[in-house]
C-alpha positions in Angstrom: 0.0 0.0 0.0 1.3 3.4 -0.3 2.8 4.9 2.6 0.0 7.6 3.6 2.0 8.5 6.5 4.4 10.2 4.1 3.6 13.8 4.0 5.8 13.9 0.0 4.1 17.2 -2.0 2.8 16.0 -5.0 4.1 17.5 -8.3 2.2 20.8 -9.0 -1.3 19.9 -11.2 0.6 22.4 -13.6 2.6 19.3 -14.5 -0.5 17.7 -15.1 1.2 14.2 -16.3 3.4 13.5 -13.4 0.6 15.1 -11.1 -1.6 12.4 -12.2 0.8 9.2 -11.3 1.9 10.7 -8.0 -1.8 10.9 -7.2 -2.8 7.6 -8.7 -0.3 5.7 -6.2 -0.4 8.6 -2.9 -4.1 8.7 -3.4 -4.3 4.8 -3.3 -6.1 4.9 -6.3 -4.5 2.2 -8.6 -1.0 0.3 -8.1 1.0 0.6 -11.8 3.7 -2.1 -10.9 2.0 -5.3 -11.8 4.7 -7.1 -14.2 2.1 -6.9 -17.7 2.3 -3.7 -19.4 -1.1 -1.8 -19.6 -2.5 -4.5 -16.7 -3.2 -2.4 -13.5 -4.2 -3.5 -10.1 -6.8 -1.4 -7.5 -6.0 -0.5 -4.2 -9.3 -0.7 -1.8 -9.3 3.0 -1.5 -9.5 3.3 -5.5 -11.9 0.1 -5.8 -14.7 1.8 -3.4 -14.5 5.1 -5.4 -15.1 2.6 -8.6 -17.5 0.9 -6.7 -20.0 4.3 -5.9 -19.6 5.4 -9.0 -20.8 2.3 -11.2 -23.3 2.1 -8.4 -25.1 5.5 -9.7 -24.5 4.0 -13.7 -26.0 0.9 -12.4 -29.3 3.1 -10.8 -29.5 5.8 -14.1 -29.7 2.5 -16.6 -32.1 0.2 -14.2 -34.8 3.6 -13.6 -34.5 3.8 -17.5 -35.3 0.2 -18.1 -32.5 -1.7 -18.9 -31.6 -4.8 -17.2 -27.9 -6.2 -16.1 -26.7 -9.5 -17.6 -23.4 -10.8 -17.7 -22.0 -12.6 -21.2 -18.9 -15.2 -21.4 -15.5 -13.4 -22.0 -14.7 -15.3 -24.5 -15.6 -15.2 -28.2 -15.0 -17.9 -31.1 -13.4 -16.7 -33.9 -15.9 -17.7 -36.5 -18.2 -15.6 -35.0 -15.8 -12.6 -34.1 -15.1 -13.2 -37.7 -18.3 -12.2 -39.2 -18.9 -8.8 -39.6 -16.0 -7.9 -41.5 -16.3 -4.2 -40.9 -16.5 -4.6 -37.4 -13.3 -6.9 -37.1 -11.2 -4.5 -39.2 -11.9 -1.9 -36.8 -10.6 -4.0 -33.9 -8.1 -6.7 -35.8 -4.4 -5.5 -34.4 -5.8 -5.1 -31.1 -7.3 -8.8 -29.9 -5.3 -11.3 -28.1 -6.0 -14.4 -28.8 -6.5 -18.3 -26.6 -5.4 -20.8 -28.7 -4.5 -24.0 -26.3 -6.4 -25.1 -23.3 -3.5 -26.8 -21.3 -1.5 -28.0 -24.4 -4.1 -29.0 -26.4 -4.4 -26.7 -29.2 -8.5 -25.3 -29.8 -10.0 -26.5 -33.0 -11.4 -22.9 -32.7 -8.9 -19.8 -30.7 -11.2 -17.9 -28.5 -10.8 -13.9 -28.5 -11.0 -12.2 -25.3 -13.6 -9.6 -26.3 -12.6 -6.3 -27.0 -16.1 -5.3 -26.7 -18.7 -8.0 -26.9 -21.4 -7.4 -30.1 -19.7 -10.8 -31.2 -20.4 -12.4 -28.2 -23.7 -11.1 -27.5 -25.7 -10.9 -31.0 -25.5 -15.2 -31.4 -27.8 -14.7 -28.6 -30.1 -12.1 -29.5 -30.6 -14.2 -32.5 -31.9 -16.7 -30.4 -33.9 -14.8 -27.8 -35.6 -11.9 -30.2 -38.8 -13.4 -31.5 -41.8 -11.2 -31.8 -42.2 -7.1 -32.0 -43.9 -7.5 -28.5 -40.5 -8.5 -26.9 -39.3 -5.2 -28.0 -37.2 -3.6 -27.0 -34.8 -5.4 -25.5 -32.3 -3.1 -23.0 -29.7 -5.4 -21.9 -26.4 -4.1 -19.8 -23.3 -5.0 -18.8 -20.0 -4.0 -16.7 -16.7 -6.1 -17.5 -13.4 -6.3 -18.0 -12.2 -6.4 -21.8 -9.3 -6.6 -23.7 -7.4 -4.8 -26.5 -3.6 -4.7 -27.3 -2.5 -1.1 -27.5 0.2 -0.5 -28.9 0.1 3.4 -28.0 1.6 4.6 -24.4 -0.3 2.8 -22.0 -2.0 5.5 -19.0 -3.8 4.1 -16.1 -7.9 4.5 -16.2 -7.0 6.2 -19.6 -5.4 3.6 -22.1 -5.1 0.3 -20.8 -4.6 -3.4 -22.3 -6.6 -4.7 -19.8 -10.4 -2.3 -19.4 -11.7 -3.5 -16.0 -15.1 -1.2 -15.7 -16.3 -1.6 -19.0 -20.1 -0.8 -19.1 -21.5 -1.5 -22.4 -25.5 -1.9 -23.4 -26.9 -3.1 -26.0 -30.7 -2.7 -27.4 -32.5 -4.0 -29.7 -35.6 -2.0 -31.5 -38.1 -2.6 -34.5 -37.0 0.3 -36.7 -34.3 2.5 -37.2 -36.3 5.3 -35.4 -36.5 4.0 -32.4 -33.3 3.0 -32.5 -32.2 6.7 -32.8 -34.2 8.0 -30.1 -32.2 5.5 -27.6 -28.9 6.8 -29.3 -30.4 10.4 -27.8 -32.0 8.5 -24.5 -28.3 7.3 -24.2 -26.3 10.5 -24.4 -28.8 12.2 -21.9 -28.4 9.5 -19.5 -25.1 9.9 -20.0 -24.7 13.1 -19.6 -27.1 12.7 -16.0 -24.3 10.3 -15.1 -21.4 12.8 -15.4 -23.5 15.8 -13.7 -23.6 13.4 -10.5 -20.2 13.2 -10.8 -19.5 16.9 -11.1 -18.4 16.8 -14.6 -19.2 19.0 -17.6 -19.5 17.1 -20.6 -18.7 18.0 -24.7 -21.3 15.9 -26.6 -20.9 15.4 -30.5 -21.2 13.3 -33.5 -17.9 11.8 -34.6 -16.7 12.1 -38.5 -17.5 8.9 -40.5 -14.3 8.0 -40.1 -14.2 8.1 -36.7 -17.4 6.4 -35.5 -17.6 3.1 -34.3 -17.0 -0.3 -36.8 -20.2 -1.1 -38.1 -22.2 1.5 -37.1 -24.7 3.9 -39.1 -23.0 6.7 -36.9 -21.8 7.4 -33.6 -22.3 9.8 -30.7 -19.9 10.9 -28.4 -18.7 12.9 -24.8 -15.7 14.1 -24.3 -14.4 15.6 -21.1 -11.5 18.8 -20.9 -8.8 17.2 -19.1 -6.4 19.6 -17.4 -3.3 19.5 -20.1 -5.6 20.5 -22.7 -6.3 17.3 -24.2 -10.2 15.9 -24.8 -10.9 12.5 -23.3 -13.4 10.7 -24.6 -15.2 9.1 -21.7 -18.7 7.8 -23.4 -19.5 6.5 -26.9 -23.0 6.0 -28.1 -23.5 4.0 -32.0 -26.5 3.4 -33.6 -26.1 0.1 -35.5 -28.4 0.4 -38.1 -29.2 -3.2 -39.0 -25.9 -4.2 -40.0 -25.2 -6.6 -37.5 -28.7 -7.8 -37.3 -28.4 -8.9 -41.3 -24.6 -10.6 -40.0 -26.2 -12.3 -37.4 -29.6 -13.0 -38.4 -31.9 -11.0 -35.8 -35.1 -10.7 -36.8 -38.3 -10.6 -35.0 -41.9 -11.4 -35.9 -44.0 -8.0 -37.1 -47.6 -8.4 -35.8 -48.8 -9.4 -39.3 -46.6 -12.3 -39.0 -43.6 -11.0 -41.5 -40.3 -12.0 -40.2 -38.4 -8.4 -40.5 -34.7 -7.1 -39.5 -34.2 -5.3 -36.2 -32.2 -2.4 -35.3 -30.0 -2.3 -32.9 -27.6 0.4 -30.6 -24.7 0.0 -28.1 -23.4 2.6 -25.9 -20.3 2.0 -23.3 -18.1 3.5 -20.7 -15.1 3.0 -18.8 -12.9 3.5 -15.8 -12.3 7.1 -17.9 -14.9 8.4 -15.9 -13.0 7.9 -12.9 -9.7 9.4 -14.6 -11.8 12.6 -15.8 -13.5 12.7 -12.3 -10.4 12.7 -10.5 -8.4 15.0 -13.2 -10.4 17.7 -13.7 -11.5 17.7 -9.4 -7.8 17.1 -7.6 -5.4 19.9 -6.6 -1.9 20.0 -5.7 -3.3 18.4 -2.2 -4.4 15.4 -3.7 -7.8 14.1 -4.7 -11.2 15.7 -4.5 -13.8 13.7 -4.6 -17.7 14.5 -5.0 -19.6 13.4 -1.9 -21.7 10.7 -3.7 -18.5 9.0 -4.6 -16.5 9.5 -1.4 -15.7 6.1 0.1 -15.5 8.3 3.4 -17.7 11.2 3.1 -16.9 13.3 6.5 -13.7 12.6 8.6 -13.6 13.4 12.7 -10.8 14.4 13.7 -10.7 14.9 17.7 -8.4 17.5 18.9 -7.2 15.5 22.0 -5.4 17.0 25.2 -5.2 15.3 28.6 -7.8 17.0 30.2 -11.0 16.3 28.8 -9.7 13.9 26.0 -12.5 11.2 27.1 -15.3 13.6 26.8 -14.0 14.6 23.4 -13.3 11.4 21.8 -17.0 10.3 23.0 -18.3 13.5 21.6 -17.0 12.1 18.1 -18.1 9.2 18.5 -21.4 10.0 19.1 -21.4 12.2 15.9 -19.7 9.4 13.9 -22.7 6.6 14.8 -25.7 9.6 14.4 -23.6 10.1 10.4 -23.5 6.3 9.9 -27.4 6.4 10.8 -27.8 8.6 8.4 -26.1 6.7 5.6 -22.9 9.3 5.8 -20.1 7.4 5.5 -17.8 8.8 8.1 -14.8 7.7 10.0 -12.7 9.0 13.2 -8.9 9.2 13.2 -8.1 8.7 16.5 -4.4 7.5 15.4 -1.3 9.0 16.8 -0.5 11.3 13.9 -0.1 15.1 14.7 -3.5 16.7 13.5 -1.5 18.4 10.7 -0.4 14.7 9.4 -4.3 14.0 9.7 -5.3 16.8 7.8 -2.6 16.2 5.0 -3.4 12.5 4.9 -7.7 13.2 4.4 -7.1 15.6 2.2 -4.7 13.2 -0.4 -7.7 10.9 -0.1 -10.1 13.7 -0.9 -12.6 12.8 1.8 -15.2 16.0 1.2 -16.0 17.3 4.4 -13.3 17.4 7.9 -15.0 17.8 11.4 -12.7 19.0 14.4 -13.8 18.1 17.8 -12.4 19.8 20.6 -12.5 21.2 23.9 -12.9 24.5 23.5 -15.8 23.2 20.5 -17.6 20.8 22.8 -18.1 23.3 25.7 -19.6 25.8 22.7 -21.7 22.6 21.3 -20.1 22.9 17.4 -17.6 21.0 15.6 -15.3 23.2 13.0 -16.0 22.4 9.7 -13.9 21.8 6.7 -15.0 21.6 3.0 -12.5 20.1 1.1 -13.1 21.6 -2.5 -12.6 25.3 -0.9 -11.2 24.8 2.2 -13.5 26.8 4.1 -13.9 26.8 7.7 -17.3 27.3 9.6 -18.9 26.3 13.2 -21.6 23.6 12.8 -24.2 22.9 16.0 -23.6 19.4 17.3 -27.0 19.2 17.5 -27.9 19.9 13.7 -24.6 17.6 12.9 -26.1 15.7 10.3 -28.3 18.1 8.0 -25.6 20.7 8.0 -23.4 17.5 6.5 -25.6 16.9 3.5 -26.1 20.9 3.0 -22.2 20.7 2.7 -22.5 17.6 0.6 -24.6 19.7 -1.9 -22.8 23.2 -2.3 -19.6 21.4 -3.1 -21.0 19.5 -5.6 -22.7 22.9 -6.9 -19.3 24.2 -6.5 -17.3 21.4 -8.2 -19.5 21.4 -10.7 -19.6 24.7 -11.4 -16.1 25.6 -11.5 -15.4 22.6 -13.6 -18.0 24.1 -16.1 -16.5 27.5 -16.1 -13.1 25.9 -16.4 -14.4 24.2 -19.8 -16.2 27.3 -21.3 -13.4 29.5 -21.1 -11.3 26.7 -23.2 -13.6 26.5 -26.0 -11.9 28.7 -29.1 -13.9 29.7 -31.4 -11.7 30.2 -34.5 -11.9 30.9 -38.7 -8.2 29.6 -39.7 -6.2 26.3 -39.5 -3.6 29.0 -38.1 -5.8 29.9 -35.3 -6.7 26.4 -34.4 -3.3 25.0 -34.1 -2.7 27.6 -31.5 -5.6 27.3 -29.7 -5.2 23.6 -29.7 -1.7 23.7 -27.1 -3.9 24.1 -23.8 -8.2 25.0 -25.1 -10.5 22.7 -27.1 -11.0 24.5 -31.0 -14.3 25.4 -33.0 -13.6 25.8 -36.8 -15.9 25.8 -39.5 -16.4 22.7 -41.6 -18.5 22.0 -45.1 -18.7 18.4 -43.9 -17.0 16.5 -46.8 -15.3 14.0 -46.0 -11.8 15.5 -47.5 -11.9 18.4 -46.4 -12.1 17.3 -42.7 -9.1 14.8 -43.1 -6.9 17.8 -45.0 -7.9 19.8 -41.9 -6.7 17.0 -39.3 -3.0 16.7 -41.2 -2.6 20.3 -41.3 -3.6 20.8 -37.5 -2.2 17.7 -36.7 -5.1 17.1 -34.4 -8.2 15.3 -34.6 -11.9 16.2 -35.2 -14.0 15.5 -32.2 -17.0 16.0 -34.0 -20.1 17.8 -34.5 -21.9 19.4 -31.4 -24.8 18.0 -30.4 -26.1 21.4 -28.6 -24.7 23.5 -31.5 -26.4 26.7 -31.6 -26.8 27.5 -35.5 -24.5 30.4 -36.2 -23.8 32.4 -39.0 -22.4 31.0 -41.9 -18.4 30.9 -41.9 -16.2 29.6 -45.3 -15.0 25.5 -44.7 -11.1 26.4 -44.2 -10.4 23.7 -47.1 -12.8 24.3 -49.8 -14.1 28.0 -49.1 -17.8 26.8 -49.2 -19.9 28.7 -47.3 -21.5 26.2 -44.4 -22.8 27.3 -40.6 -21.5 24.0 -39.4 -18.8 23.8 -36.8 -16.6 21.1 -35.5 -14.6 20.7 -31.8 -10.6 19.9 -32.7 -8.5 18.9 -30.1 -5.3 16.8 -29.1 -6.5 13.6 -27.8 -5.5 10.7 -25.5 
């Protein structure tokens, strides 16, 4: 485990790569030294976090109607095989099983980079009739894919341990498109609980996802700059339903092709969470989240120490109650070392109990996101709590939305963008052919995040390539 006792400054967030390790390993977040490049291991600490925040995916999806299964990791090749646009996308990244013991399979298993090819052989069988429809199936799992590119943990790994990924089934290509939207609002619901403003676009053609009619995406502003895409939404048209043969039963009895969508997430939304929250201090964390929610820290002399550690615990069992998640320290560490080590772990709120507080009937308050101080009432201990609970996530939210507005450049010239691109996220004007946004990505040597979902029709502005006139525009960024 890391050594929390160790009071080491992390690197300034200014540095924002080697800010992110430090805090990775001093914020017990995830362990980077297991011997398999791009494998990572969880600490406890890091797991919980993980744990409350698939707990709220897990609530969004069920209230909407789709249902958690779980699907075999791995996939036969003859059926990975069979949508050949599909497999191109994700060829040079599969590993393959090809012996059990040292037998040698008849057919090598793929560990699923994403599981259409494991799933769809079963919607074939289970899709029957237009009254079954439709079918909102979810699930969270580890996959694999071999990147070859520099492996980041929660942000480009061989081994994806918290991939959520549903897939739907509908009986035309209209409903299938309202679940894309369905999808990117509940998406979008996800992130707010999280505290994190979201960019929400459709990617080029070449860009969406292999094998789908088109593809939706959010991106989050991470703080070197760079867009992260943490959530991809595809409408699937019918083309894997004609490769796998899903049809279903009209109600005049006409066997007819469904449609189909998938939409996934990953441990990114942890790395965005913590990214775009932590300071210099360490992590911090939104209160739903927080595997502890309110640490009690007793100031202790020898006179009067019993009444004050009883004080704290009495606050500590009326917060568990309550369903706060709240801990003392009553360890040996100086309160300074107490206060450095909460703060690493990003715990939102700090209660000091002392003395001096408990003959006045308060405990000091700390928020963690501002580190404002205030006198709380023993007595009203546990509503003032959740009040602080929601103005930091007010306030983590809205600073993280400010933070993103003022890095969205608008600009009219390739020349404009690849300046803007070094630190801010670009607008640029763009006719929408297909060569004229692939001559824009060489010469800004960046890539187009796609077209904004909220855009806000402007006037119109000349395609940097081609001159035409259009009143489309397009994010650019650096990516991960």
């Amino acid at each position: 485990m890391a050594d929390i006792e160790k009071e080491a400054a992390l690197p300034s967030k200014k540095n924002f790569s080697d800010w992110y390790n430090e805090l990775l390993w001093m914020g017990e977040i995830m362990d980077v030294r297991y011997p398999v490049k791009g494998l990572y291991v969880w600490y406890p600490f890091g797991f919980a976090i993980r744990r409350n925040t698939y707990a709220i995916i897990r609530e969004i999806l069920d209230e909407s109607g789709h249902q958690e299964t779980l699907f075999p990791l791995l996939i036969p090749e003859n059926e990975f095989m069979k949508e050949a646009e599909h497999i191109k996308g994700f060829e040079d990244e599969v590993y393959w099983v090809t012996h059990g013991g040292k037998a040698q399979l008849d057919v090598p298993l793929a560990l699923r980079p994403t599981s259409e090819t494991a799933i769809y052989p079963m919607y074939k069988i289970w899709v029957r009739s237009h009254a079954a429809l439709p079918l909102k199936l979810y699930q969270i799992v580890n996959t694999f894919r071999y990147e070859t590119k520099h492996t980041r943990p929660l942000i480009r790994l061989r081994e994806i341990t918290s991939f959520k990924e549903a897939h739907t089934v509908h009986a035309t290509w209209e409903e299938a498109e309202a679940q894309v939207k369905e999808a990117v609002e509940l998406y979008t619901e996800f992130y707010k609980r999280l505290a994190v403003p979201v960019l929400r676009s459709r990617r080029p053609d070449w860009d969406k996802f292999p094998g789908a009619d088109y593809t939706d995406a959010i991106d989050a502003l991470m703080p070197d700059g760079r867009a992260l895409q943490i959530g991809t939404c595809h409408h699937l048209g019918n083309n894997f339903a004609k490769t796998f043969d899903i049809k279903y039963e009209t109600s005049s009895g006409e066997q007819v092709l469904a449609y189909q969508t998938c939409y996934g997430i990953s441990e990114r939304s942890l790395a965005a969470t913590i990214s775009i929250h932590g300071d210099d201090k360490g992590l911090v964390l939104p209160p739903e989240i927080a595997p502890v929610q309110v640490v009690i820290i007793p100031i202790l002399f020898k006179k009067e120490a019993e009444e004050v550690l009883a004080a704290c615990k009495d606050v500590w069992a009326r917060l568990k109650k309550a369903g706060i998640r709240a801990e003392i320290d009553s360890s040996d560490l100086r309160p300074g070392a107490k206060y450095y080590k909460w703060e690493m772990k990003g715990v939102p709120l700090r209660l000091e109990i002392g003395p001096r507080d408990l003959k006045n009937n308060v405990a000091v308050v700390v928020r963690r996101d501002n580190g404002t101080k205030a006198q709380l009432p023993l007595p009203e201990i546990v509503e003032g709590v959740k009040a602080g609970f929601e103005a930091i996530h007010e306030n983590l939210y809205a600073k993280a939305k400010a933070e993103l507005e003022s890095h969205i450049i608008s600009c009219t010239s390739l020349t404009e963008v690849k300046k803007a691109i070094q630190k801010n996220i670009a607008t640029i004007p763009w006719c929408e052919k297909k060569e004229c946004g692939l001559a824009m990505e060489e010469e800004m040597d960046a890539g187009i995040l796609g077209i904004p979902l909220d855009q806000v029709e402007d006037k119109p502005a000349k395609c940097p390539i081609c001159g035409e006139e259009t009143k489309t525009r397009v994010y650019v960024a650096r990516t991960y």
